[in-house]
KOLTI-849201 format. One record per residue (C-alpha): residue number from 1; residue in one letter; x, y, z. Coordinates in Angstrom, 3 decimals, m for minus. Example, Ala and Ser with C-alpha at 12.3 -4.5 7.8 and 13.67 -1.06 7.14 Angstrom:
<fivexs>
 resi resn       xx       yy       zz
    1    a   12.300   m4.500    7.800
    2    s   13.670   m1.060    7.140
</fivexs>
This chain:
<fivexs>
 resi resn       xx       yy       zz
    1    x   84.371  m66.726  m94.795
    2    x   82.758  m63.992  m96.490
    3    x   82.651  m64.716  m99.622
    4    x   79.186  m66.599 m100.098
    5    x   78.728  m69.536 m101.849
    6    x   75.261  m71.212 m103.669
    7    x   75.427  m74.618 m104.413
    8    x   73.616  m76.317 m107.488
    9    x   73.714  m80.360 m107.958
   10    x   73.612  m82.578 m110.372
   11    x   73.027  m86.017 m110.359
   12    x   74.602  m89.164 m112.670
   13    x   72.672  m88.268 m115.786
   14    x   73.221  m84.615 m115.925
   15    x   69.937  m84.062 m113.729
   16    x   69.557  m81.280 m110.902
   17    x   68.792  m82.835 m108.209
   18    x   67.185  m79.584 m107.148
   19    x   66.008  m77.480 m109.672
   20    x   65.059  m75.040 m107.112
   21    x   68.585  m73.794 m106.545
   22    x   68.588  m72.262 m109.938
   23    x   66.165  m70.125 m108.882
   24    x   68.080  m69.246 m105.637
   25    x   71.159  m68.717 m107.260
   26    x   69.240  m65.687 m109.514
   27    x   67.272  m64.414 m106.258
   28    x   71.122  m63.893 m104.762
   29    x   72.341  m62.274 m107.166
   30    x   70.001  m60.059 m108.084
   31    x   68.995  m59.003 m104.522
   32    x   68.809  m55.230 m104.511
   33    x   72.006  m53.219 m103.118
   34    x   73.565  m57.368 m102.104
   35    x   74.440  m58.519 m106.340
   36    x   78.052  m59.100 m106.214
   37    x   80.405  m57.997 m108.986
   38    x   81.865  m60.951 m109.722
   39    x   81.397  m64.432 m109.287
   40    x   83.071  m67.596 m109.443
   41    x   82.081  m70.988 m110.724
   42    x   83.539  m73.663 m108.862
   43    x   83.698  m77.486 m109.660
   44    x   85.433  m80.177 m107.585
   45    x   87.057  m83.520 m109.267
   46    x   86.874  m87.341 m108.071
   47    x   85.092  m87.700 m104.836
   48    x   82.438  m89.230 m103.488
   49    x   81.690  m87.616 m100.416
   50    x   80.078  m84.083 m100.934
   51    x   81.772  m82.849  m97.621
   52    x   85.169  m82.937  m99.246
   53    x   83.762  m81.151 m102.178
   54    x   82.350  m78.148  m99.908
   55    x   85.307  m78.404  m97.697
   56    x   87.486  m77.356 m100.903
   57    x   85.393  m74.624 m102.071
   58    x   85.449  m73.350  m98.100
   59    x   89.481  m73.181  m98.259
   60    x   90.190  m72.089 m101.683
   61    x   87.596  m69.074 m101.359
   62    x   89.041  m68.826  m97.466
   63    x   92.582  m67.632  m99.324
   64    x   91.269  m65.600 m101.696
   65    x   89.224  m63.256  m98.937
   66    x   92.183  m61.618  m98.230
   67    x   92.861  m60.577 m101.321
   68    x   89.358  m59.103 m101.863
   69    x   89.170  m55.344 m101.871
   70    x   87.238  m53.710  m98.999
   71    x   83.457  m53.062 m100.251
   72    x   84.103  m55.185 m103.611
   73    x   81.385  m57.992 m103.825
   74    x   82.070  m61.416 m104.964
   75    x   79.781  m64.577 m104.649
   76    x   80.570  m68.408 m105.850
   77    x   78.553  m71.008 m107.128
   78    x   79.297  m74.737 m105.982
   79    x   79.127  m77.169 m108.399
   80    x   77.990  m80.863 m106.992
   81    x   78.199  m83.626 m108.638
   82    x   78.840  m88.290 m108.164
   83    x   82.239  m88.393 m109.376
   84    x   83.822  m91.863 m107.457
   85    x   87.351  m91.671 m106.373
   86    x   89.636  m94.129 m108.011
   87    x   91.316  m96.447 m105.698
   88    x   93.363  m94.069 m104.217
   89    x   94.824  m94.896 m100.365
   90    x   98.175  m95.797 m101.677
   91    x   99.460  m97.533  m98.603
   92    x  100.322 m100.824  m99.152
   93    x  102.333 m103.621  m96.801
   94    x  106.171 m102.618  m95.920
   95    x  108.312 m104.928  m97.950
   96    x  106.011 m105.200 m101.104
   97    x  107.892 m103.944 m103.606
   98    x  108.205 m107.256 m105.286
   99    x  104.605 m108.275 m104.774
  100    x  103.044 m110.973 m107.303
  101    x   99.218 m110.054 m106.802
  102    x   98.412 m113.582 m108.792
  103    x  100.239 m115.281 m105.914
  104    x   99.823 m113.161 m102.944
  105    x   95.875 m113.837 m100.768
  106    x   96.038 m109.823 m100.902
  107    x   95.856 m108.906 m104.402
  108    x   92.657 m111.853 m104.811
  109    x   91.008 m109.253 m101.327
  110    x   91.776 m106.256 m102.902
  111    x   90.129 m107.235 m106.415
  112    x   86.870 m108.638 m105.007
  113    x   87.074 m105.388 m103.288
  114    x   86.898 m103.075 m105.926
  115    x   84.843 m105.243 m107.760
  116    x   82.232 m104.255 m104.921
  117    x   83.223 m100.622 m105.158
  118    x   82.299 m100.230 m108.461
  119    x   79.022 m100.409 m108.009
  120    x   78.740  m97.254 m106.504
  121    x   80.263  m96.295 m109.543
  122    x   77.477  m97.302 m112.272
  123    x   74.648  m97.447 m109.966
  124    x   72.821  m99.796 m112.185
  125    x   71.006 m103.310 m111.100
  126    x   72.294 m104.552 m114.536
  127    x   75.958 m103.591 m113.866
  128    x   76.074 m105.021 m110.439
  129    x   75.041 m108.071 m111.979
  130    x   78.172 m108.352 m114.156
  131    x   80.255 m107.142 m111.387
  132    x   78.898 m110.234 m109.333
  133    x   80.064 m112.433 m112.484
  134    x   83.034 m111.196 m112.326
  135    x   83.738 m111.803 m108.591
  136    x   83.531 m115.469 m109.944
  137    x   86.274 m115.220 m112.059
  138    x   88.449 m114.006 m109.986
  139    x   89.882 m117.310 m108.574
  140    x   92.154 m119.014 m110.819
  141    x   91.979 m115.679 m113.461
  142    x   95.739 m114.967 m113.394
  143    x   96.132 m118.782 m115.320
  144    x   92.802 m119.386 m116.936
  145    x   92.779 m117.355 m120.316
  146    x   88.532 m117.924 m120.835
  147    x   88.092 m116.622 m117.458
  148    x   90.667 m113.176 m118.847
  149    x   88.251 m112.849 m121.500
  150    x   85.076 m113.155 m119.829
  151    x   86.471 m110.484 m117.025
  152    x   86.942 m108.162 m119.440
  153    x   83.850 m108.914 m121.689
  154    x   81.650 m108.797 m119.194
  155    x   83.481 m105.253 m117.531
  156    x   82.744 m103.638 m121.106
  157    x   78.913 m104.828 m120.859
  158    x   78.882 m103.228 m117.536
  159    x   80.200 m100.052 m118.214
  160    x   78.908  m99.068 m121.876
  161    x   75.689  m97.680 m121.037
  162    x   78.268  m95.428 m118.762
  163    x   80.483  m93.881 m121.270
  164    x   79.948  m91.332 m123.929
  165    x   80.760  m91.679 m126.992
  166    x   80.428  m87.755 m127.826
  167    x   82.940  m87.131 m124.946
  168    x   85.315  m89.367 m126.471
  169    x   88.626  m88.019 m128.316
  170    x   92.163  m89.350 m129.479
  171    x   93.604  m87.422 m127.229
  172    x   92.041  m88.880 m124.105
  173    x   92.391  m92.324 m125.284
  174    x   89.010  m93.260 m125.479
  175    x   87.895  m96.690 m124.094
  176    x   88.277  m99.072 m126.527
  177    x   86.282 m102.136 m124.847
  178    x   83.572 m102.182 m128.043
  179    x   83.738 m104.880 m130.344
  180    x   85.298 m108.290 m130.299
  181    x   87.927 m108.168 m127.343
  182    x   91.395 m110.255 m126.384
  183    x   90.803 m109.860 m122.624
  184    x   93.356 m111.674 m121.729
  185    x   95.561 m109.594 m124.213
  186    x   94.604 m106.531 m122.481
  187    x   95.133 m107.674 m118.797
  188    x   98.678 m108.952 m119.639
  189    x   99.390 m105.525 m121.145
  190    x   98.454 m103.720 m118.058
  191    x   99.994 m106.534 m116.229
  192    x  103.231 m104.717 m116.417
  193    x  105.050 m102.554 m113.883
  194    x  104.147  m98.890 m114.836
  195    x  105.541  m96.445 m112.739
  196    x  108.847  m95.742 m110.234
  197    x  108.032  m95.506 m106.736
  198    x  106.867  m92.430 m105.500
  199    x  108.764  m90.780 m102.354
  200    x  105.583  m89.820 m100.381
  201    x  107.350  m87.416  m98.432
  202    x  106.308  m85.550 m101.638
  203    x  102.887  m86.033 m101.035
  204    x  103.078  m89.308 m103.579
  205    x  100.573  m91.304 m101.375
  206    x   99.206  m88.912  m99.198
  207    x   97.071  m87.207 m101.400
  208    x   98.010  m88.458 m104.906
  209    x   95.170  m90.663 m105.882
  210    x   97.244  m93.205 m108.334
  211    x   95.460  m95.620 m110.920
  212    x   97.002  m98.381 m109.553
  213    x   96.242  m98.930 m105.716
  214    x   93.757 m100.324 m103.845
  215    x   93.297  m99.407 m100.160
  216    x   92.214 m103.487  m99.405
  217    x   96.033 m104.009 m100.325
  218    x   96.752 m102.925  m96.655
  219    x   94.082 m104.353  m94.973
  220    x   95.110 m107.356  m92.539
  221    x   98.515 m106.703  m92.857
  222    x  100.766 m106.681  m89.635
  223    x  101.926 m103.241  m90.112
  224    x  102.042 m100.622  m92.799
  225    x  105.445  m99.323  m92.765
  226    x  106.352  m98.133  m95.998
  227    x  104.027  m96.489  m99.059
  228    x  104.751  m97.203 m102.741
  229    x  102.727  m93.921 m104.278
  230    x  100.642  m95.022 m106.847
  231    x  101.394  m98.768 m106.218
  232    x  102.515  m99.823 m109.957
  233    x  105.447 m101.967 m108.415
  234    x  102.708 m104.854 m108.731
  235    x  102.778 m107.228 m111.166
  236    x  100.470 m110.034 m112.384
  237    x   97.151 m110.204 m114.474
  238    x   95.715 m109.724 m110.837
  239    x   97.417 m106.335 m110.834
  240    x   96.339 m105.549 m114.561
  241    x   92.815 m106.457 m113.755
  242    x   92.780 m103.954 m110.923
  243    x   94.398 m101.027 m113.422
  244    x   92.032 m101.892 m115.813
  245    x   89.008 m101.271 m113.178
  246    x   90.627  m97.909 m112.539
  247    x   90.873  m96.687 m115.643
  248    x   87.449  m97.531 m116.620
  249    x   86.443  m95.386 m113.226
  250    x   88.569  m92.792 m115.100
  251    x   86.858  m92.689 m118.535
  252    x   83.526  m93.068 m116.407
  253    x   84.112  m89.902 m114.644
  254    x   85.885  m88.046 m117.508
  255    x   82.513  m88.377 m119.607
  256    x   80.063  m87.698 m116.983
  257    x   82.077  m84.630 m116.469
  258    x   81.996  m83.933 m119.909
  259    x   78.211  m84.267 m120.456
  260    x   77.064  m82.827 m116.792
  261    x   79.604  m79.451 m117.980
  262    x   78.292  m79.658 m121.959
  263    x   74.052  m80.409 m121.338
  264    x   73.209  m79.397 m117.797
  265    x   75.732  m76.672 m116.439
  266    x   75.987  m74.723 m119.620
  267    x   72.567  m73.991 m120.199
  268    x   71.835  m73.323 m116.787
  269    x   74.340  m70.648 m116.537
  270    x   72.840  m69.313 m119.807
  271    x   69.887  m68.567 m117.890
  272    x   71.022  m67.421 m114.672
  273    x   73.032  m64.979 m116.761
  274    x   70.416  m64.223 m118.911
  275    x   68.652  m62.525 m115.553
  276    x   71.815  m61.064 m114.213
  277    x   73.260  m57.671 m115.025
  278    x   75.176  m57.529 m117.992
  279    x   78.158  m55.897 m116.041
  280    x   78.859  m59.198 m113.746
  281    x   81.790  m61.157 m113.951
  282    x   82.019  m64.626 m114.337
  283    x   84.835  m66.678 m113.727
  284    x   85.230  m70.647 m113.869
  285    x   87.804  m72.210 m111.657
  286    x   87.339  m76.445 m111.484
  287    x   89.634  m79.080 m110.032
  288    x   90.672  m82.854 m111.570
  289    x   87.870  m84.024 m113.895
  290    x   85.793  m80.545 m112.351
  291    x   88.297  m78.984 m114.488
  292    x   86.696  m81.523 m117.848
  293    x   83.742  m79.891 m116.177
  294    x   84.278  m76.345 m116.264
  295    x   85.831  m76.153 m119.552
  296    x   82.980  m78.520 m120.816
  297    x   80.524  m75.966 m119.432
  298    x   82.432  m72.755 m121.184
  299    x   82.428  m74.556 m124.498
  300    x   79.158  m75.811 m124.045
  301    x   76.038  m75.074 m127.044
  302    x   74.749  m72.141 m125.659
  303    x   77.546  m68.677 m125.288
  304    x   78.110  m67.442 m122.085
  305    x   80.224  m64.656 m120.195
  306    x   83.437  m66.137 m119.269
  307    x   86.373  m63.869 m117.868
  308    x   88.712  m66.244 m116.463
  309    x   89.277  m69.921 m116.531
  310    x   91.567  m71.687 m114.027
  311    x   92.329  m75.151 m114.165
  312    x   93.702  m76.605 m111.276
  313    x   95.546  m79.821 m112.369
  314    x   92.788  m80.755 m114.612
  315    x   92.359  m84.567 m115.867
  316    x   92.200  m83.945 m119.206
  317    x   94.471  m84.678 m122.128
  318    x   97.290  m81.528 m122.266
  319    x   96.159  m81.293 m125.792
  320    x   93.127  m80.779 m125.139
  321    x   92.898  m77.025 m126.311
  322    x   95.120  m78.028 m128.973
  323    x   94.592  m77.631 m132.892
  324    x   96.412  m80.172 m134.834
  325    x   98.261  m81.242 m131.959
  326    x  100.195  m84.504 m133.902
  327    x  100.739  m83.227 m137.744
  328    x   98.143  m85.303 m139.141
  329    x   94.933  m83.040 m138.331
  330    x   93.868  m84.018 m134.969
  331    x   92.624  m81.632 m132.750
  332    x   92.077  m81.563 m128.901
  333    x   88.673  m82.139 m127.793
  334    x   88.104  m78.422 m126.169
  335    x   90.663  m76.393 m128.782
  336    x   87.285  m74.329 m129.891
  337    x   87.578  m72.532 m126.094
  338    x   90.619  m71.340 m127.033
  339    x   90.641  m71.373 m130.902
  340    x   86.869  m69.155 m130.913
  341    x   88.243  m66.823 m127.729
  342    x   85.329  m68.248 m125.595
  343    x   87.320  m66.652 m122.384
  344    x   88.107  m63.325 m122.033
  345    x   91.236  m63.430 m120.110
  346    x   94.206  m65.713 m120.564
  347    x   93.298  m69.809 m119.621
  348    x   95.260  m70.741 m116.498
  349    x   96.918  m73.789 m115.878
  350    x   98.479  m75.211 m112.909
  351    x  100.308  m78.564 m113.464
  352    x  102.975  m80.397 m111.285
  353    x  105.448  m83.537 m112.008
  354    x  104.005  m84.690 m107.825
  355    x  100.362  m85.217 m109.981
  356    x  100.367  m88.818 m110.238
  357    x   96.889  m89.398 m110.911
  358    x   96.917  m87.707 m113.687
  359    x  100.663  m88.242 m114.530
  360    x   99.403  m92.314 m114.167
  361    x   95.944  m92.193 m116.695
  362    x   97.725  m91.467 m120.157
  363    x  100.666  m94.518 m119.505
  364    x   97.577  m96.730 m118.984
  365    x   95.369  m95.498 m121.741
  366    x   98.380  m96.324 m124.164
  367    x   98.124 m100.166 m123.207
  368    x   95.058 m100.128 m123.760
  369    x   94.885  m98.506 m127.178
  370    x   97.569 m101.283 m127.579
  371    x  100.819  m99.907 m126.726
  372    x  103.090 m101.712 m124.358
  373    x  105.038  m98.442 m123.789
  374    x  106.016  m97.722 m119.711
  375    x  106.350  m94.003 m120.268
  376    x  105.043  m92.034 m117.543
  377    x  102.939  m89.406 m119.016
  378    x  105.007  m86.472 m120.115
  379    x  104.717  m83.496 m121.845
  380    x  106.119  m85.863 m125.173
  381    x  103.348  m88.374 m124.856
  382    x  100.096  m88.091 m126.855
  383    x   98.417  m89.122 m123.574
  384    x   99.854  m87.211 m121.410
  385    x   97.803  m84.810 m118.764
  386    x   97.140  m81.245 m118.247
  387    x   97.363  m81.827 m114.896
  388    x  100.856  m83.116 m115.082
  389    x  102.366  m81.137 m117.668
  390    x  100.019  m78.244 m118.483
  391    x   98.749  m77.375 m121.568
  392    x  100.954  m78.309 m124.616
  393    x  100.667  m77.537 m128.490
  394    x   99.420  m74.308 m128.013
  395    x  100.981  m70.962 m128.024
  396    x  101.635  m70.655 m124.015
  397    x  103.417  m69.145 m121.462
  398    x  105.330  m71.295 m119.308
  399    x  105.930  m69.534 m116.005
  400    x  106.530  m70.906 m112.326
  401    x  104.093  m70.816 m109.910
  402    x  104.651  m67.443 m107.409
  403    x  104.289  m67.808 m103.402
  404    x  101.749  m66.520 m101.783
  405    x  103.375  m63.137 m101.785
  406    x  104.637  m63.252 m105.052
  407    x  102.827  m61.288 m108.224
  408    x  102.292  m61.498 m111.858
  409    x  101.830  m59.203 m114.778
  410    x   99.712  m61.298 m117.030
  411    x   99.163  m58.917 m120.140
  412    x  102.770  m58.528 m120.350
  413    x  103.267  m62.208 m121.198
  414    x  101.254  m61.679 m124.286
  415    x   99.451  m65.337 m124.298
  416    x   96.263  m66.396 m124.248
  417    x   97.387  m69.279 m122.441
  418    x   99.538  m69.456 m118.906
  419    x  100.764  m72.856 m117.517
  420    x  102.288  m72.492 m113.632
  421    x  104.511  m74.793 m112.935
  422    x  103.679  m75.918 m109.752
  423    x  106.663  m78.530 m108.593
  424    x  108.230  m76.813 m105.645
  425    x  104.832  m75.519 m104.048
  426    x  101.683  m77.987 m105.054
  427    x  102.713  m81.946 m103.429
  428    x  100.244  m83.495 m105.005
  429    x   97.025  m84.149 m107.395
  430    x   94.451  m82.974 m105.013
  431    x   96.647  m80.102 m103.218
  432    x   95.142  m77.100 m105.246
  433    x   93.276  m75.032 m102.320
  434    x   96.140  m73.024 m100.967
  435    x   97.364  m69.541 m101.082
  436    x   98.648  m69.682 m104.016
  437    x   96.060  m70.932 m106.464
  438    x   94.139  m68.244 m104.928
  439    x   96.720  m65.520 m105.674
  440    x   96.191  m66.712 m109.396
  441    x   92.785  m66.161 m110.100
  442    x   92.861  m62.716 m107.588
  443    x   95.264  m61.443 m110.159
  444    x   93.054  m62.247 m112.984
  445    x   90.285  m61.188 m110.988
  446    x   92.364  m58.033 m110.986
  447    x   91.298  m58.085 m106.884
  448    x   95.219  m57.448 m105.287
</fivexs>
């Protein structure tokens, strides 16, 4: 690969974890006869394993060589940052489509599993304290009401010194686990069947990181022989507990994206473009909740240079750059990106109906704002996802993803903002390096 790339991390509470890179990514690109013309912000979405994060950044920018004019400079900056993967090996026993998790050993394992997983999640002494509590309820929880209550009481003492209540907005149905709770309400809600089964030849399982799984669903079991996608067949308070779990890891990692974009990544950009020439190019591309993070960082307090903006099935809500997105006043949470023309080019969008993970969040933050709806996230719902449907509510242009041959003419669409519809090429949630993403932002790069 060419194209080099400068990494700058952040830890859990919007900290660099090196502050010297900031000073490595100036040195780079001001080096004398090396500063590249352009260069592009990168931010990866749930993982926990900075390998996959640099191993996306390696392919994406590996496609979009090519397409890089001979003699035309471009460098990337690597955004780094603990975002925990939900629950998301999908795989679950052959023949457990009518699982009970309240009745079946499995769904008791695969709880006390990701009751143990979530403490890489807070990384707190006092929240793995409540998570060992709650390991204690989990016996007996699916008919013991107290125990419902305590589970959830005692999940919303461990994870409020985690979320942010400036990164909250209707549209992302902020956590509502403040305040005198009905547990046992709530877990019955999300007790429910959500979701179809996903045909994972599709890429439903394979890489779709549902809200619903648990990879300790498959463990022990004679063979794995078939995969229900995002795994909302289950049923029980067992299986409500476990969706509840995931979608606090969701808000979790939707406001530490939010804040580590917004207070650490914004004004470091400031001043690394503060020493660069005025002429460079600066274009944000981020995946999943990196997408939160990118547009967090571009409508951040301080202005900065922003050309492009790609979001690569971003988990955010699709009204999100919205003004008055339901009649009564509401607006999305970024809509001042796109309402005070904070990027220069049009905002890109790539969403897909094969993004379960994000398709999954918005069905599950309606129970718990207290609807017992089963819809699945569309482009109708007030929850849905950008990721899944692309940007709604705003003046857009709705256009299908091209192959990797294909082209666009963006200014003749005559919209600020471009959603690619993404069904017959992107399989799944975290399927966005490829040849065609790439061909997106060369063409706003203006590089073919």
């Amino acid at each position: 690969m060419s194209i080099p790339i400068f990494e700058i991390q952040f830890d859990k509470d919007a900290n660099p974890v090196q502050p010297s890179q900031e000073q490595s990514v100036i040195a780079a690109l001001t080096a004398s006869g090396a500063a590249p013309a352009d260069v592009i912000v990168l931010s990866h979405g749930w993982n926990n394993d900075m390998d996959e994060a640099r191993t996306l950044y390696r392919d994406f920018l590996n496609f979009l060589d090519p397409l890089t004019p001979s003699g035309k400079r471009l460098a990337a900056i690597g955004v780094l940052w603990p975002s925990k993967k939900f629950a998301d090996s999908d795989l679950i026993p052959g023949g457990a489509a009518s699982m009970n998790t309240d009745i079946d050993p499995a769904g008791q394992r695969a709880l006390l599993d990701r009751l143990q997983e979530m403490k890489n999640l807070f990384a707190d002494d006092n929240a793995d304290r409540k998570l060992d509590q709650m390991k204690t309820l989990v016996a007996g929880l699916a008919n013991d009401t107290a125990k419902q209550n305590d589970f959830v009481r005692l999940l919303a003492e461990a994870a409020a010194p985690h979320l942010d209540n400036s990164q909250t907005s209707d549209g992302d149905g902020s956590a509502k686990l403040a305040g005198p709770l009905d547990g046992s309400g709530l877990l019955n809600r999300l007790a429910k069947p959500i979701g179809p089964r996903v045909n994972t030849s599709a890429g439903g399982a394979a890489g779709g990181g549902g809200l619903g799984g648990n990879p300790a669903m498959a463990r022990g079991a004679a063979a794995v022989t078939s995969a229900a996608g995002i795994s909302d067949i289950f049923s029980g308070i067992k299986a409500g507990a476990m969706r509840l779990l995931n979608l606090i890891t969701y808000y979790v990692m939707k406001d530490r994206a939010g804040k580590i974009g917004s207070t650490a990544l914004n004004p470091m950009l400031k001043r690394i473009q503060d020493k660069v020439p005025q002429a460079m190019k600066f274009h944000f591309a981020g995946h999943s909740f990196g997408g939160r993070l990118v547009t967090a960082t571009v409508d951040g307090p301080q202005t900065l240079r922003v050309q492009t903006l790609l979001l690569l099935q971003a988990a955010y809500s699709h009204n999100g750059l919205a003004l008055n997105f339901d009649n009564t006043g509401k607006n999305g949470f970024f809509h001042a990106v796109l309402d005070r023309n904070k990027v220069v080019n049009p905002i890109l969008i790539t969403h897909t109906n094969k993004d379960k993970a994000v398709g999954l969040a918005y069905p599950l933050a309606s129970r718990l704002n207290g609807d017992d709806a089963a819809a699945i996230g569309d482009k109708n719902d007030i929850f849905g996802g950008m990721g899944a449907n692309g940007a709604q509510h705003v003046a857009a242009a709705d256009i299908t993803l091209q192959p990797a041959n294909g082209t666009y003419n963006f200014p003749a669409l005559g919209k600020r903002v471009i959603n690619f519809n993404g069904d017959a090429i992107i399989t799944s949630h975290g399927d966005v390096a490829r040849p065609e993403t790439a061909l997106v932002l060369a063409t706003a790069m203006m590089l073919p």
